[in-house]
GUMI-554700 format. One record per residue: x, y, z of N, C-alpha, C, O in turn; residue in three letters. Coordinates in Angstrom, 1 decimal, decimal comma, m for minus. Example, Ala and Ser with C-alpha at 12.3 -4.5 7.8 and 13.67 -1.06 7.14 Angstrom:
# GUMI-554700
R; 13,2; m5,7; 7,8; 12,3; m4,5; 7,8; 13,2; m3,3; 7,8; 14,2; m3,3; 8,5; Ala
R; 12,8; m2,2; 7,1; 13,7; m1,1; 7,1; 12,9; 0,0; 7,9; 13,4; 1,1; 8,0; Ser
END
This chain:
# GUMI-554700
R; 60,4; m5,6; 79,6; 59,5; m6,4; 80,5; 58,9; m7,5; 79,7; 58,1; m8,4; 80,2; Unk
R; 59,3; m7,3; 78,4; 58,4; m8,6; 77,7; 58,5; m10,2; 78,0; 57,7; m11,1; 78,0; Unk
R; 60,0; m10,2; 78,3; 60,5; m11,4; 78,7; 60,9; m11,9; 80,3; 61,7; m12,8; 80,6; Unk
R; 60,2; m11,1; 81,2; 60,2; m10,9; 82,6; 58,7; m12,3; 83,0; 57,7; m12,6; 82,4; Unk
R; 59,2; m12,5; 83,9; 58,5; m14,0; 83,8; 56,9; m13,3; 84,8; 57,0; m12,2; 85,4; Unk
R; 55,5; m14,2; 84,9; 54,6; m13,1; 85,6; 54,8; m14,0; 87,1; 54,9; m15,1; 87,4; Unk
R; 54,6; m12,7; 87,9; 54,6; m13,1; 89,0; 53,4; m12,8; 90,1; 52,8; m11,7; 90,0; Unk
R; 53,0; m13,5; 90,9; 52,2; m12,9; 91,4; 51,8; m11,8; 92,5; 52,4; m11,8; 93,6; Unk
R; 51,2; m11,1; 92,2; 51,3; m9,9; 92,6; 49,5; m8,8; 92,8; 48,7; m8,8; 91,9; Unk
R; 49,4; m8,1; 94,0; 48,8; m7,2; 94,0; 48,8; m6,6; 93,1; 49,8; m6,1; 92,6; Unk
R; 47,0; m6,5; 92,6; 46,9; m5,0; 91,9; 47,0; m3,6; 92,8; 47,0; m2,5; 92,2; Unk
R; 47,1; m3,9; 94,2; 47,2; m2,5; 94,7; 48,7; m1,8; 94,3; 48,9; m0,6; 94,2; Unk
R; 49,8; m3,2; 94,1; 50,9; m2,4; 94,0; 50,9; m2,3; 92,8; 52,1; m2,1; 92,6; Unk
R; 50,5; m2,2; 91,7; 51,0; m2,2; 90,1; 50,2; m0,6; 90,4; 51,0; 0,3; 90,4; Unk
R; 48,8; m0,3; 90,6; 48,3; 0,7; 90,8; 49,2; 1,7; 91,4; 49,8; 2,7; 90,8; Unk
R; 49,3; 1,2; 93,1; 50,4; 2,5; 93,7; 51,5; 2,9; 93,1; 51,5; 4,2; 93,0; Unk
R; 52,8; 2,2; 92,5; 53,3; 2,1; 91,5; 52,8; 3,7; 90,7; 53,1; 4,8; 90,8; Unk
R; 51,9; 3,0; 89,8; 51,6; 3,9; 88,5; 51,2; 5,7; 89,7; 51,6; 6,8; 89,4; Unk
R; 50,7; 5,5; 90,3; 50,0; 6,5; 90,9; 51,5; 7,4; 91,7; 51,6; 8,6; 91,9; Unk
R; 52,5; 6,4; 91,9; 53,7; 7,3; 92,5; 54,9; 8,1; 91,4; 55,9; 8,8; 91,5; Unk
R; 53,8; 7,6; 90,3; 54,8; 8,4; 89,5; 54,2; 9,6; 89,0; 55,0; 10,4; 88,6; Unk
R; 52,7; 10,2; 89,0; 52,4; 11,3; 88,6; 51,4; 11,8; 89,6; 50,8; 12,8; 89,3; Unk
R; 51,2; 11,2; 90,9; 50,6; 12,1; 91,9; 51,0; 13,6; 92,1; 50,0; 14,3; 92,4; Unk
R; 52,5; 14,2; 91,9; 52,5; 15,2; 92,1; 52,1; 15,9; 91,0; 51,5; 16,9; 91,1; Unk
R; 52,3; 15,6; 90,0; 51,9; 16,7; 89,1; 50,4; 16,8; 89,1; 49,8; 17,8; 89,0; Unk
R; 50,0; 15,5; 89,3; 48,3; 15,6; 89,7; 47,8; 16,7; 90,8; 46,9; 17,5; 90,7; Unk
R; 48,6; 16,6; 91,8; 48,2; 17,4; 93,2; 49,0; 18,8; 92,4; 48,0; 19,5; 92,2; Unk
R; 49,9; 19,4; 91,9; 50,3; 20,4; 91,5; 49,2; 21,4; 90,6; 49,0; 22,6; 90,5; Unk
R; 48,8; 20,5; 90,0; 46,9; 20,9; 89,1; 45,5; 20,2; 89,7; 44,6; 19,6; 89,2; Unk
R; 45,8; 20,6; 90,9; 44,7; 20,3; 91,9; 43,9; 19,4; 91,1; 42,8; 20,0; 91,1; Unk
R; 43,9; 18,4; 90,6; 43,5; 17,2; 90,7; 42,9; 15,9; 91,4; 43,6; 14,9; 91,2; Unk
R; 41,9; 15,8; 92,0; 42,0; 14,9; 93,1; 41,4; 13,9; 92,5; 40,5; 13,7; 91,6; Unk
R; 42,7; 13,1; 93,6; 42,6; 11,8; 92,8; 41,8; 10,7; 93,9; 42,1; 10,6; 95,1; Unk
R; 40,7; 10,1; 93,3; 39,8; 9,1; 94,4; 40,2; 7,8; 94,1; 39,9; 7,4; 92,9; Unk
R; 40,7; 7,0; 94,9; 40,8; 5,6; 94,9; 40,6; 4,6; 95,9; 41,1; 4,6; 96,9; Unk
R; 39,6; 3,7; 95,5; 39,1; 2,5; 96,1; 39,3; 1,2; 95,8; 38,6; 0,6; 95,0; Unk
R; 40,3; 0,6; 96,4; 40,9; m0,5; 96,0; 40,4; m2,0; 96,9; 40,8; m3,2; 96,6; Unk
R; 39,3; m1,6; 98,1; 38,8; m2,3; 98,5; 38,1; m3,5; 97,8; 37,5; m4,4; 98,5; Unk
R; 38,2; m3,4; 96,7; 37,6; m4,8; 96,2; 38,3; m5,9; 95,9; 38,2; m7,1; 95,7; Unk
R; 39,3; m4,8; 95,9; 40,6; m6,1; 95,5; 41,4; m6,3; 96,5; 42,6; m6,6; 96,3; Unk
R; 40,8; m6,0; 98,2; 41,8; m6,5; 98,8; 42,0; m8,0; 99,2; 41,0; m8,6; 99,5; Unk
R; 43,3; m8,6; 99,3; 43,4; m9,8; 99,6; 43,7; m10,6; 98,3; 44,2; m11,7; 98,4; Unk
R; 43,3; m10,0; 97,0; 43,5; m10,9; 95,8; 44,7; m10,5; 95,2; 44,9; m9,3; 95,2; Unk
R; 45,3; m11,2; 94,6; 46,6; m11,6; 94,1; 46,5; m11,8; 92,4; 45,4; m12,1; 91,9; Unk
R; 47,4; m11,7; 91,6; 46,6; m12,5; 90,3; 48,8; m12,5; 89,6; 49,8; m11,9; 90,1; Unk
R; 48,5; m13,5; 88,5; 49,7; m13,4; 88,0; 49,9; m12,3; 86,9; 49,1; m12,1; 85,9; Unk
R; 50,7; m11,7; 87,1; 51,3; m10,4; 85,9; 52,9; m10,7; 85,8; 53,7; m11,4; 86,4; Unk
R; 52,9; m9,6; 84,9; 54,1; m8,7; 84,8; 54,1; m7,2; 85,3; 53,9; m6,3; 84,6; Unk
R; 54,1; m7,1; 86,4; 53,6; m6,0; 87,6; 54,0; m4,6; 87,0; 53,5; m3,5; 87,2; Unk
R; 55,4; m5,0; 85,9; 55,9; m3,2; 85,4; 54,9; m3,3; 84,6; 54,2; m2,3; 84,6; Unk
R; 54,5; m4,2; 83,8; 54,2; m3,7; 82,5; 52,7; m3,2; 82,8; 52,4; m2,3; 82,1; Unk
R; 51,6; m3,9; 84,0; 50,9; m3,6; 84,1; 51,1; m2,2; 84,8; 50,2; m1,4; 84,5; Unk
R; 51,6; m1,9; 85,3; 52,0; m0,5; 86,0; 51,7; 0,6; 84,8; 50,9; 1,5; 84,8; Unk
R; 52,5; 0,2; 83,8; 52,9; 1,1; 82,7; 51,4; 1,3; 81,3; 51,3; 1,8; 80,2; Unk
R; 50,5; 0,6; 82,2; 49,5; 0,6; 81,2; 48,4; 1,2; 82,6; 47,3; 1,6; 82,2; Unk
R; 48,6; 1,3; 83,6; 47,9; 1,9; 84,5; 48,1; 3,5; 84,5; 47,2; 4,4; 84,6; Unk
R; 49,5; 3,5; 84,4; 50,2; 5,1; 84,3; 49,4; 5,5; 82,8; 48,6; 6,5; 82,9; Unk
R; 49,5; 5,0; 81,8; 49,3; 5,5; 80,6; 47,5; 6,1; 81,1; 47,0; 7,2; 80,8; Unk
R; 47,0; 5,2; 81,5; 45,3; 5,4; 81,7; 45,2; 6,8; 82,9; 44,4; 7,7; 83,0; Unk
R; 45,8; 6,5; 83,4; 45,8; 7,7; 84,6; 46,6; 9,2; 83,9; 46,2; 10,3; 84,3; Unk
R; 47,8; 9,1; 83,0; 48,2; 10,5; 82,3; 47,0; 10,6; 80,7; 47,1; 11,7; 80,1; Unk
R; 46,3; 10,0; 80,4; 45,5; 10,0; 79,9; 44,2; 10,9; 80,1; 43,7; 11,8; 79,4; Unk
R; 43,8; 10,4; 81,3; 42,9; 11,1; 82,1; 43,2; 12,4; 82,7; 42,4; 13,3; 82,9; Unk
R; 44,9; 12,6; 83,1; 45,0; 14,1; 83,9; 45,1; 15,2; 82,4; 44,8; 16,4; 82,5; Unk
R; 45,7; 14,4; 80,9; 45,2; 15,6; 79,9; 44,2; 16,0; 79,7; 44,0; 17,1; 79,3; Unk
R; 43,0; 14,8; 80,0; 41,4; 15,4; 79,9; 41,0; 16,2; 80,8; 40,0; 16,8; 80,4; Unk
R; 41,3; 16,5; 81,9; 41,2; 17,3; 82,9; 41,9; 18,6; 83,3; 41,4; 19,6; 84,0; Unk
R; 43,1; 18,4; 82,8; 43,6; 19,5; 83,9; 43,4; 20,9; 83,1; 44,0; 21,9; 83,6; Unk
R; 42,8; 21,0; 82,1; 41,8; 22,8; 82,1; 41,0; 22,8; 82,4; 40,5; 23,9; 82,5; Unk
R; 39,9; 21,2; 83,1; 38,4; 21,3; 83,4; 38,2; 22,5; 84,8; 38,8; 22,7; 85,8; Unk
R; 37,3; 22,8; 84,4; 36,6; 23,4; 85,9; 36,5; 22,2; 87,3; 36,9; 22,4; 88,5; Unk
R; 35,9; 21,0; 86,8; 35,9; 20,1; 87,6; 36,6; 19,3; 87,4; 36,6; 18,7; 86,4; Unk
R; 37,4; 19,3; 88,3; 39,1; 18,3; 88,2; 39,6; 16,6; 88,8; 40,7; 16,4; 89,4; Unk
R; 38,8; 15,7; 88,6; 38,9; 14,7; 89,5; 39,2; 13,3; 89,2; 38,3; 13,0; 88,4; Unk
R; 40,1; 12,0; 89,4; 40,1; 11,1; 88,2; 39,6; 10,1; 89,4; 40,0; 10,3; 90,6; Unk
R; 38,9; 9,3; 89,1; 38,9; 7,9; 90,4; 39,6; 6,7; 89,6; 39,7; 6,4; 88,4; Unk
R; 40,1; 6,2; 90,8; 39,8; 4,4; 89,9; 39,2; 3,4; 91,0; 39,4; 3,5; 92,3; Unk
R; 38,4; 2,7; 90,4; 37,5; 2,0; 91,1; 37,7; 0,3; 90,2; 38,0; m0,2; 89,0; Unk
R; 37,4; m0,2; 91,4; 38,1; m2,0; 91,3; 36,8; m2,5; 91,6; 35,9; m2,0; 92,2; Unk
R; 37,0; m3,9; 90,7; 35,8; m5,3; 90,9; 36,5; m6,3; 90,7; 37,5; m6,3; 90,1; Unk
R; 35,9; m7,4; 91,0; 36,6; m8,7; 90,2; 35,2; m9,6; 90,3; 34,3; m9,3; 91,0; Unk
R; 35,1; m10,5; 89,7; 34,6; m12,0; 89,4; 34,9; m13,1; 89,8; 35,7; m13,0; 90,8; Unk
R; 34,7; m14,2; 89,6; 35,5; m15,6; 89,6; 36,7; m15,7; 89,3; 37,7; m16,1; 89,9; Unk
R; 36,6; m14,9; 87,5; 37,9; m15,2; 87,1; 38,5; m13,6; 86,6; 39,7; m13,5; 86,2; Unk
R; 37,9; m12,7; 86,6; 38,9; m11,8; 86,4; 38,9; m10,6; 87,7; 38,5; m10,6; 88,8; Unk
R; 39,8; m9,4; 86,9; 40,0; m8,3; 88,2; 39,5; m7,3; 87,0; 39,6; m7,5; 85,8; Unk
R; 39,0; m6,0; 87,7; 38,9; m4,9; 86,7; 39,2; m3,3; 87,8; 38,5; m2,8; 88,7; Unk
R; 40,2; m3,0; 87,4; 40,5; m1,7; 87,3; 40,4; m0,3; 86,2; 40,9; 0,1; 85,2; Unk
R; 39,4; 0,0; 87,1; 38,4; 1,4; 86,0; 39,3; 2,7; 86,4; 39,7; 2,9; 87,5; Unk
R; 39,4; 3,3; 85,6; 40,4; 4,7; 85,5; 39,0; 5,6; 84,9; 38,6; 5,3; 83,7; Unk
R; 38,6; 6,5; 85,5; 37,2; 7,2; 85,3; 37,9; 8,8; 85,8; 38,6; 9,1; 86,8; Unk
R; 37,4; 9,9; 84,5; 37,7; 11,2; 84,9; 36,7; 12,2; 84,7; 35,7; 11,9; 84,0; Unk
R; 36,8; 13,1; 85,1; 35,6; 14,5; 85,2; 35,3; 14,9; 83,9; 34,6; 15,9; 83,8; Unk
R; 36,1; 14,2; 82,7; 36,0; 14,8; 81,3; 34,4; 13,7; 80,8; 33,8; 12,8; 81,3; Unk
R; 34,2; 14,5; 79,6; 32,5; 14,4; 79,5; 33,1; 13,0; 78,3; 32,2; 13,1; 77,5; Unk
R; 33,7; 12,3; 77,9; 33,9; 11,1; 77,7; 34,8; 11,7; 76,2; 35,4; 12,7; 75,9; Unk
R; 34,3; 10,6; 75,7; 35,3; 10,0; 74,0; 34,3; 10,4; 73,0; 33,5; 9,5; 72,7; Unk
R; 34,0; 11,8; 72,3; 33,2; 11,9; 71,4; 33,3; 10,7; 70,2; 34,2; 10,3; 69,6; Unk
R; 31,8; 10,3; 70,2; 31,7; 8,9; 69,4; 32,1; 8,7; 67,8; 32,0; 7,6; 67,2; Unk
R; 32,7; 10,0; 67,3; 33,0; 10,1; 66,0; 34,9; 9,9; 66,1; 35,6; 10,1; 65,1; Unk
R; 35,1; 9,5; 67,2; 36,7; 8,9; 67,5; 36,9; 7,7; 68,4; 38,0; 7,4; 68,9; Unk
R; 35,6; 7,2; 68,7; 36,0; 5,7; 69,6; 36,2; 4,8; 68,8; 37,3; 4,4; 68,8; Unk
R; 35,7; 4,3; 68,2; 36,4; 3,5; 66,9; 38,0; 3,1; 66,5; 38,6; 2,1; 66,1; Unk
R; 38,5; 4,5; 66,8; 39,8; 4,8; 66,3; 41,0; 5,0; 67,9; 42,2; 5,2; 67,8; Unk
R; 40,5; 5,0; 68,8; 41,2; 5,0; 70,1; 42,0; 4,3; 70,2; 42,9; 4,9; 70,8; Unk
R; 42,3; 2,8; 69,9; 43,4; 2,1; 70,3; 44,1; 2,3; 68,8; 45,3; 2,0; 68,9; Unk
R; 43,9; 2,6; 68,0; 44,9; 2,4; 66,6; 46,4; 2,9; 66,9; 46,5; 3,9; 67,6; Unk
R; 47,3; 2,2; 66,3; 48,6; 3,0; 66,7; 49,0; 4,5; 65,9; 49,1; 4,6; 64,7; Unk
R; 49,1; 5,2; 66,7; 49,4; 6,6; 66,3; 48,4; 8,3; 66,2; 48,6; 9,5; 66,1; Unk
R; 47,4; 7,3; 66,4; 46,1; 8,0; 66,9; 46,5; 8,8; 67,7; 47,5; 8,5; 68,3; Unk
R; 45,7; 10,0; 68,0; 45,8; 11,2; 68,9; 45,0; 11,9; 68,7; 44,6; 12,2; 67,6; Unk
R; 44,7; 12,4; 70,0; 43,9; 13,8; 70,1; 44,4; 15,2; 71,0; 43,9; 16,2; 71,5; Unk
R; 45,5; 14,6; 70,8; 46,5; 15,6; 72,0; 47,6; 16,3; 70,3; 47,6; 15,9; 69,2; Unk
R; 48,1; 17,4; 70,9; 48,4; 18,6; 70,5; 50,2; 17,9; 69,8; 50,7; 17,0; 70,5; Unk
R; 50,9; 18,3; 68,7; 51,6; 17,6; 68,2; 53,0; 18,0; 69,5; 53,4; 19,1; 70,0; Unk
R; 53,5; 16,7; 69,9; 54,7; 17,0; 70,8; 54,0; 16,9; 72,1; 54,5; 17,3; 73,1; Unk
R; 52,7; 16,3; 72,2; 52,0; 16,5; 73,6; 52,1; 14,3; 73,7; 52,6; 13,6; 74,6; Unk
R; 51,6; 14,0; 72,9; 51,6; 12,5; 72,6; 51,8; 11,6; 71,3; 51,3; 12,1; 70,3; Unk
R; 52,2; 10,6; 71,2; 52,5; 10,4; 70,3; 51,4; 8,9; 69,9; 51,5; 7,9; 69,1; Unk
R; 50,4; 9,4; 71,0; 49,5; 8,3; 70,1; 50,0; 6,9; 70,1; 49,8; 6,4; 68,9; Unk
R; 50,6; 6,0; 71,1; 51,1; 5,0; 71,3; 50,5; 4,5; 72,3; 50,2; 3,3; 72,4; Unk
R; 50,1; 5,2; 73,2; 50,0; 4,8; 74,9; 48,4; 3,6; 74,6; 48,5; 2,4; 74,8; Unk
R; 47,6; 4,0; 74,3; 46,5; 3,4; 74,3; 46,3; 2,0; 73,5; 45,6; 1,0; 73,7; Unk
R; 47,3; 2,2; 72,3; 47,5; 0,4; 71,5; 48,7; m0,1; 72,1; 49,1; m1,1; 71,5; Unk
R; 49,3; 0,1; 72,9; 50,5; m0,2; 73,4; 49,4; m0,9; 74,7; 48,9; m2,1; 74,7; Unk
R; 49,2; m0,4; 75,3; 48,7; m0,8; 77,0; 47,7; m2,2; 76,6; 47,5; m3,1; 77,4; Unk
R; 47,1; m2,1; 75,2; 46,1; m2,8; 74,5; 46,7; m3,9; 74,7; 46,4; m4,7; 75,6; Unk
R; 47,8; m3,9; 73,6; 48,7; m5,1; 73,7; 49,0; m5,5; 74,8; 48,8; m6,7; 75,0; Unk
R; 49,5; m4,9; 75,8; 50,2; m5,4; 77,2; 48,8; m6,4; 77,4; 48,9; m7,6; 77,2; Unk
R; 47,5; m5,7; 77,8; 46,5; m6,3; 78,2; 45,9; m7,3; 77,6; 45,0; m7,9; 78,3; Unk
R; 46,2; m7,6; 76,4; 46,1; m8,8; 75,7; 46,8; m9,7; 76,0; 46,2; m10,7; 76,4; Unk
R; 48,5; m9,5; 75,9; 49,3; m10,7; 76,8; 49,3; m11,5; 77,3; 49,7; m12,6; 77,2; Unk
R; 48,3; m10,4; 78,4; 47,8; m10,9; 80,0; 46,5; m11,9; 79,6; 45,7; m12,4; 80,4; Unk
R; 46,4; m11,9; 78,7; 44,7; m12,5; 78,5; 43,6; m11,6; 78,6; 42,4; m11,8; 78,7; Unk
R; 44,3; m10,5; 78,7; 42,7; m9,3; 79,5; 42,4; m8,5; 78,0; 42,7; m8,8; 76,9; Unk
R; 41,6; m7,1; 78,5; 41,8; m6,2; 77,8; 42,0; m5,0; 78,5; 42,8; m4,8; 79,4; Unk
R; 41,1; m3,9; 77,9; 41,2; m2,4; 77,8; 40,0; m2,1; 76,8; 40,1; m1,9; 75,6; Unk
R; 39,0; m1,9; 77,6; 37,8; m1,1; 77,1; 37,2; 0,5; 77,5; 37,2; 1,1; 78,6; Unk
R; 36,7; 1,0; 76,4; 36,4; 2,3; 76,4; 34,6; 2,1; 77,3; 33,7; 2,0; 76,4; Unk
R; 34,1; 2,1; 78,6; 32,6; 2,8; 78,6; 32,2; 3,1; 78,2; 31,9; 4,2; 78,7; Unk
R; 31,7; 2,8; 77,0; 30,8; 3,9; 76,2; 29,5; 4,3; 77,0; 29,0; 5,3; 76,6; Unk
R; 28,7; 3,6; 78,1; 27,9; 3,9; 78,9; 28,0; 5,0; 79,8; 27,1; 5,7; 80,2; Unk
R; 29,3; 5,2; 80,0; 29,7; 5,7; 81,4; 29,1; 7,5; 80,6; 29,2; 7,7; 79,4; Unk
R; 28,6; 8,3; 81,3; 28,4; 10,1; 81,3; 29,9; 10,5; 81,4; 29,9; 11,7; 80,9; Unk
R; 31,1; 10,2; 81,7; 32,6; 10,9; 82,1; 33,3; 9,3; 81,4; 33,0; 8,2; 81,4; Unk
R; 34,5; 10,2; 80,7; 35,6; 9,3; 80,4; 35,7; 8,2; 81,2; 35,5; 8,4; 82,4; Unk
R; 35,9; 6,9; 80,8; 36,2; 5,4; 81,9; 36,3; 4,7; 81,2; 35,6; 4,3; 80,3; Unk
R; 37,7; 4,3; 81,6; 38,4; 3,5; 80,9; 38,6; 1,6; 81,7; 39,5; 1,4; 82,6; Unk
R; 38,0; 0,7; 81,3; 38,2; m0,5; 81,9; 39,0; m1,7; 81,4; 38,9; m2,4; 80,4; Unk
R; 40,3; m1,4; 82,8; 41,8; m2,7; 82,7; 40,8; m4,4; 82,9; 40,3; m4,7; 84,0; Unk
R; 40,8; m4,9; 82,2; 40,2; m6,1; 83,0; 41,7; m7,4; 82,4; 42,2; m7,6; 81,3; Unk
R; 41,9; m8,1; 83,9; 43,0; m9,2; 84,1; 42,1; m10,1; 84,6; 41,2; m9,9; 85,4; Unk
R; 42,7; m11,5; 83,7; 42,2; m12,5; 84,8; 43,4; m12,8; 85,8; 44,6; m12,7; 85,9; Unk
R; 42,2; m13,3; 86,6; 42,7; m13,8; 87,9; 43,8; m15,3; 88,1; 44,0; m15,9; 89,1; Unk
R; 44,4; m15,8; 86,6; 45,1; m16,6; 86,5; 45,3; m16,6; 85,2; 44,7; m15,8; 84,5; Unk
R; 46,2; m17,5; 84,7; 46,6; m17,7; 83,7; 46,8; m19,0; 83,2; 47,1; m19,9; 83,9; Unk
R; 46,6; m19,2; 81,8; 46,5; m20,4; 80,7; 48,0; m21,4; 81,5; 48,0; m22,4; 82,2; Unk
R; 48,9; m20,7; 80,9; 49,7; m21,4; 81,7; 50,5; m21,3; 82,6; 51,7; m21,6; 82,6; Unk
R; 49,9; m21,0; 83,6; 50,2; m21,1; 85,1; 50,2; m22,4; 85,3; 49,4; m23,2; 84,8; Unk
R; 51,0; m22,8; 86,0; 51,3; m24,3; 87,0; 51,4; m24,3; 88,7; 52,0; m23,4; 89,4; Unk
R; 50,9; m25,1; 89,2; 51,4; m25,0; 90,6; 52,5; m25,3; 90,7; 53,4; m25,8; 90,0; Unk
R; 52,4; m24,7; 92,2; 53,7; m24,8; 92,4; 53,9; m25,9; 93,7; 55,1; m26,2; 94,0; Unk
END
């Protein structure tokens, strides 16, 4: 997808997308998943729609490993935008990122998952995607529960009309 030209595109579909690929296993570990995309309806932005997919998915299997032994089992994502950007928040029922490892969260190879469970890529990988884009990928450190914030802008450097 690196060389896939960006097109414009709903964040609702890069989202549904990511969400159609691990809903069931989500619903299979009672999971519920809350999503509000009402903020972004009607808005458009330029991407590369897999790649954002694929950094949506990573944020959402991210969240169902923080969860799925919790007693309280639930991930949201919740949308905003600005003038110039969009933000898609991926938020879960886990009690966050103990602060003696956020520092080290995006580095490549990093993990906190179990050997053979991840390989510690997904989070500097999605980094990079979201850099591409001009955006990023921040950790809440505010937030009381894990939440993770995609932010895109709403165009691009070199976008041209058309």
């Amino acid at each position: 997808g690196d060389n896939d030209p960006f097109q414009i595109t709903s964040p609702a579909l890069f989202v549904n997308d990511a969400l159609s690929l691990c809903s069931e296993k989500m619903r299979r570990h009672d999971i519920d998943i809350r999503m509000d995309m009402h903020a972004l309806e009607g808005v458009y932005i330029p991407c590369r729609s897999v790649q954002i997919s694929q950094v949506v998915l990573n944020l959402l299997t991210n969240a169902y490993h923080a969860v799925e032994a919790a007693e309280e089992k639930w991930i949201r994502i919740e949308c905003a935008q600005s003038a110039h950007n969009i933000e898609i928040a991926i938020v879960d029922s886990g009690s966050g990122v103990p602060e003696a490892i956020r520092d080290k969260i995006f580095q490549p190879f990093f993990t906190t998952k179990e050997v053979g469970v991840g390989t510690g890529l997904g989070l500097s990988l999605s980094l990079s995607i979201a850099r591409d884009h001009g955006g990023t990928i921040e950790l809440d450190r505010t937030s009381k529960n894990t939440r993770f914030v995609l932010r895109l802008p709403r165009t691009q450097a070199h976008q041209t009309a058309a």
